[in-house]
C-alpha positions as CSV (number, residue, x, y, z in Angstrom):
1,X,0.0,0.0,0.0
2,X,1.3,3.4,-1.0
3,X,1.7,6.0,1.3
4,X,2.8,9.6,0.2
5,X,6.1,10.9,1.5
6,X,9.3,10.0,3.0
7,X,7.5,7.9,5.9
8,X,6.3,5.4,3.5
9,X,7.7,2.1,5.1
10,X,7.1,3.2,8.8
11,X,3.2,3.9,8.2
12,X,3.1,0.2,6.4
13,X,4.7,-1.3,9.5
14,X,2.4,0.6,11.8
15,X,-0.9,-0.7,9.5
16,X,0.7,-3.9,9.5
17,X,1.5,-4.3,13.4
18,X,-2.0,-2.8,13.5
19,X,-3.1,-5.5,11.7
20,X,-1.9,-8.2,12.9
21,X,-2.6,-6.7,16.5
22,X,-6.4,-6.6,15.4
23,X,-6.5,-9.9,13.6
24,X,-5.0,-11.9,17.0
25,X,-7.7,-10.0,19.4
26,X,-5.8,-7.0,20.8
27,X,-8.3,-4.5,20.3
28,X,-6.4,-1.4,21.9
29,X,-2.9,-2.3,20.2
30,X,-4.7,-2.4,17.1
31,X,-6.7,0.3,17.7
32,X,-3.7,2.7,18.8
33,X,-1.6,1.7,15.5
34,X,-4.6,2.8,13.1
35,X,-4.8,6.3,15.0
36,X,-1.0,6.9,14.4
37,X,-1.9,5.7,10.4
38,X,-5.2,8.1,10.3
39,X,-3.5,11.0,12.3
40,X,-1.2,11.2,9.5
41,X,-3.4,10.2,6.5
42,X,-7.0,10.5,7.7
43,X,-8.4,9.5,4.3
44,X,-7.2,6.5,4.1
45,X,-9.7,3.5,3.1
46,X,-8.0,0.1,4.3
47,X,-7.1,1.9,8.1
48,X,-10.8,3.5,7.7
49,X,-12.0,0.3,7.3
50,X,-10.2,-1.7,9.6
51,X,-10.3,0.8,12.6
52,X,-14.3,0.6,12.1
53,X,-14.8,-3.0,11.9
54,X,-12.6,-2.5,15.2
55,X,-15.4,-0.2,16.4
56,X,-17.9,-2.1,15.6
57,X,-16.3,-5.0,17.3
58,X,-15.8,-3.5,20.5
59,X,-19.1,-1.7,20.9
60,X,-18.3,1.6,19.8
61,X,-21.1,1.9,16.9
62,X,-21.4,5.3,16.9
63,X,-17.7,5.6,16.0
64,X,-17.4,3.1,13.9
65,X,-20.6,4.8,11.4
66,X,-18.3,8.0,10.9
67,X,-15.1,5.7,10.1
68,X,-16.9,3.6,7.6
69,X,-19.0,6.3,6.2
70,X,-16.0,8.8,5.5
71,X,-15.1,9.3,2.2
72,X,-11.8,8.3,1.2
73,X,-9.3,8.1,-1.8
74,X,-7.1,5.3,-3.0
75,X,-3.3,5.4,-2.5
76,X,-1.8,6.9,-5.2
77,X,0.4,4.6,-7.5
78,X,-2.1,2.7,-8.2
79,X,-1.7,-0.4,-5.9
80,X,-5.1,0.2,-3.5
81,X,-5.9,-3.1,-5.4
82,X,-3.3,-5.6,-3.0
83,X,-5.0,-3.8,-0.3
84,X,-8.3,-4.1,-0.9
85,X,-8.7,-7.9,-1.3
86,X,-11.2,-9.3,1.5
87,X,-10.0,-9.8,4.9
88,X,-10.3,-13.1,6.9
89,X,-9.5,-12.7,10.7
90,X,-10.1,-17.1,9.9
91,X,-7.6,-17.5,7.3
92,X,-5.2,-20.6,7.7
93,X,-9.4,-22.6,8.5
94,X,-11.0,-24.8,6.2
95,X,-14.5,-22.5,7.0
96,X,-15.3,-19.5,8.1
97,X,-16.6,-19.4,11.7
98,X,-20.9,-19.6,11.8
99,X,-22.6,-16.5,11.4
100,X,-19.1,-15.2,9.4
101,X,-19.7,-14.2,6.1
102,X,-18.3,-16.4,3.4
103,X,-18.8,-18.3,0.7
104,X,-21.5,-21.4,0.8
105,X,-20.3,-24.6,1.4
Protein backbone atom coordinates (compact mmCIF):
# COMPACT_ATOMS: atom_id res chain seq x y z
CA UNK A 1 0.00 0.00 0.00
CA UNK A 2 1.35 3.40 -1.03
CA UNK A 3 1.74 5.99 1.32
CA UNK A 4 2.84 9.62 0.19
CA UNK A 5 6.11 10.89 1.52
CA UNK A 6 9.33 10.00 2.99
CA UNK A 7 7.52 7.89 5.93
CA UNK A 8 6.29 5.45 3.54
CA UNK A 9 7.67 2.12 5.05
CA UNK A 10 7.08 3.17 8.79
CA UNK A 11 3.20 3.92 8.15
CA UNK A 12 3.06 0.23 6.39
CA UNK A 13 4.70 -1.31 9.47
CA UNK A 14 2.44 0.63 11.77
CA UNK A 15 -0.89 -0.73 9.53
CA UNK A 16 0.69 -3.89 9.54
CA UNK A 17 1.55 -4.35 13.43
CA UNK A 18 -2.00 -2.75 13.55
CA UNK A 19 -3.11 -5.45 11.70
CA UNK A 20 -1.87 -8.20 12.92
CA UNK A 21 -2.58 -6.75 16.48
CA UNK A 22 -6.42 -6.61 15.38
CA UNK A 23 -6.50 -9.93 13.63
CA UNK A 24 -5.04 -11.94 17.00
CA UNK A 25 -7.74 -9.97 19.35
CA UNK A 26 -5.81 -7.00 20.78
CA UNK A 27 -8.31 -4.45 20.29
CA UNK A 28 -6.45 -1.36 21.89
CA UNK A 29 -2.94 -2.31 20.24
CA UNK A 30 -4.69 -2.43 17.10
CA UNK A 31 -6.67 0.35 17.67
CA UNK A 32 -3.70 2.67 18.77
CA UNK A 33 -1.62 1.75 15.55
CA UNK A 34 -4.60 2.84 13.13
CA UNK A 35 -4.77 6.29 15.01
CA UNK A 36 -1.05 6.92 14.44
CA UNK A 37 -1.93 5.74 10.43
CA UNK A 38 -5.18 8.13 10.30
CA UNK A 39 -3.55 11.00 12.33
CA UNK A 40 -1.19 11.16 9.49
CA UNK A 41 -3.40 10.21 6.53
CA UNK A 42 -7.00 10.54 7.73
CA UNK A 43 -8.37 9.48 4.29
CA UNK A 44 -7.16 6.54 4.11
CA UNK A 45 -9.72 3.54 3.09
CA UNK A 46 -7.99 0.10 4.35
CA UNK A 47 -7.14 1.87 8.14
CA UNK A 48 -10.85 3.45 7.68
CA UNK A 49 -11.99 0.34 7.31
CA UNK A 50 -10.21 -1.70 9.60
CA UNK A 51 -10.28 0.79 12.63
CA UNK A 52 -14.32 0.60 12.08
CA UNK A 53 -14.84 -3.03 11.92
CA UNK A 54 -12.65 -2.48 15.20
CA UNK A 55 -15.36 -0.25 16.39
CA UNK A 56 -17.88 -2.11 15.61
CA UNK A 57 -16.34 -5.03 17.33
CA UNK A 58 -15.82 -3.54 20.49
CA UNK A 59 -19.10 -1.68 20.91
CA UNK A 60 -18.34 1.62 19.77
CA UNK A 61 -21.13 1.87 16.86
CA UNK A 62 -21.37 5.35 16.87
CA UNK A 63 -17.69 5.56 16.02
CA UNK A 64 -17.37 3.10 13.87
CA UNK A 65 -20.59 4.76 11.40
CA UNK A 66 -18.33 8.00 10.88
CA UNK A 67 -15.07 5.71 10.15
CA UNK A 68 -16.89 3.61 7.63
CA UNK A 69 -18.96 6.31 6.24
CA UNK A 70 -15.99 8.85 5.53
CA UNK A 71 -15.13 9.27 2.20
CA UNK A 72 -11.81 8.32 1.18
CA UNK A 73 -9.27 8.07 -1.77
CA UNK A 74 -7.07 5.29 -2.97
CA UNK A 75 -3.35 5.40 -2.48
CA UNK A 76 -1.85 6.89 -5.20
CA UNK A 77 0.35 4.62 -7.46
CA UNK A 78 -2.13 2.67 -8.19
CA UNK A 79 -1.72 -0.38 -5.86
CA UNK A 80 -5.05 0.23 -3.52
CA UNK A 81 -5.87 -3.15 -5.36
CA UNK A 82 -3.32 -5.61 -2.99
CA UNK A 83 -4.97 -3.80 -0.30
CA UNK A 84 -8.26 -4.13 -0.89
CA UNK A 85 -8.69 -7.88 -1.28
CA UNK A 86 -11.17 -9.28 1.47
CA UNK A 87 -9.99 -9.75 4.90
CA UNK A 88 -10.31 -13.12 6.86
CA UNK A 89 -9.46 -12.69 10.66
CA UNK A 90 -10.08 -17.10 9.94
CA UNK A 91 -7.65 -17.48 7.26
CA UNK A 92 -5.22 -20.56 7.74
CA UNK A 93 -9.39 -22.60 8.47
CA UNK A 94 -10.99 -24.84 6.22
CA UNK A 95 -14.48 -22.52 7.02
CA UNK A 96 -15.27 -19.50 8.12
CA UNK A 97 -16.63 -19.41 11.73
CA UNK A 98 -20.92 -19.62 11.81
CA UNK A 99 -22.59 -16.50 11.42
CA UNK A 100 -19.11 -15.18 9.36
CA UNK A 101 -19.68 -14.19 6.12
CA UNK A 102 -18.31 -16.43 3.45
CA UNK A 103 -18.85 -18.33 0.69
CA UNK A 104 -21.53 -21.41 0.80
CA UNK A 105 -20.30 -24.64 1.37
Amino acid sequence: MAFPGAADEALEQILRAATEHHMAGRLEQAGAGYGQVLALHPDHGVTLHRFGILCLQSGRFETARELLARPWMPPPGGRCAAWARPWRPWAGTRRPPTGSPGPSP
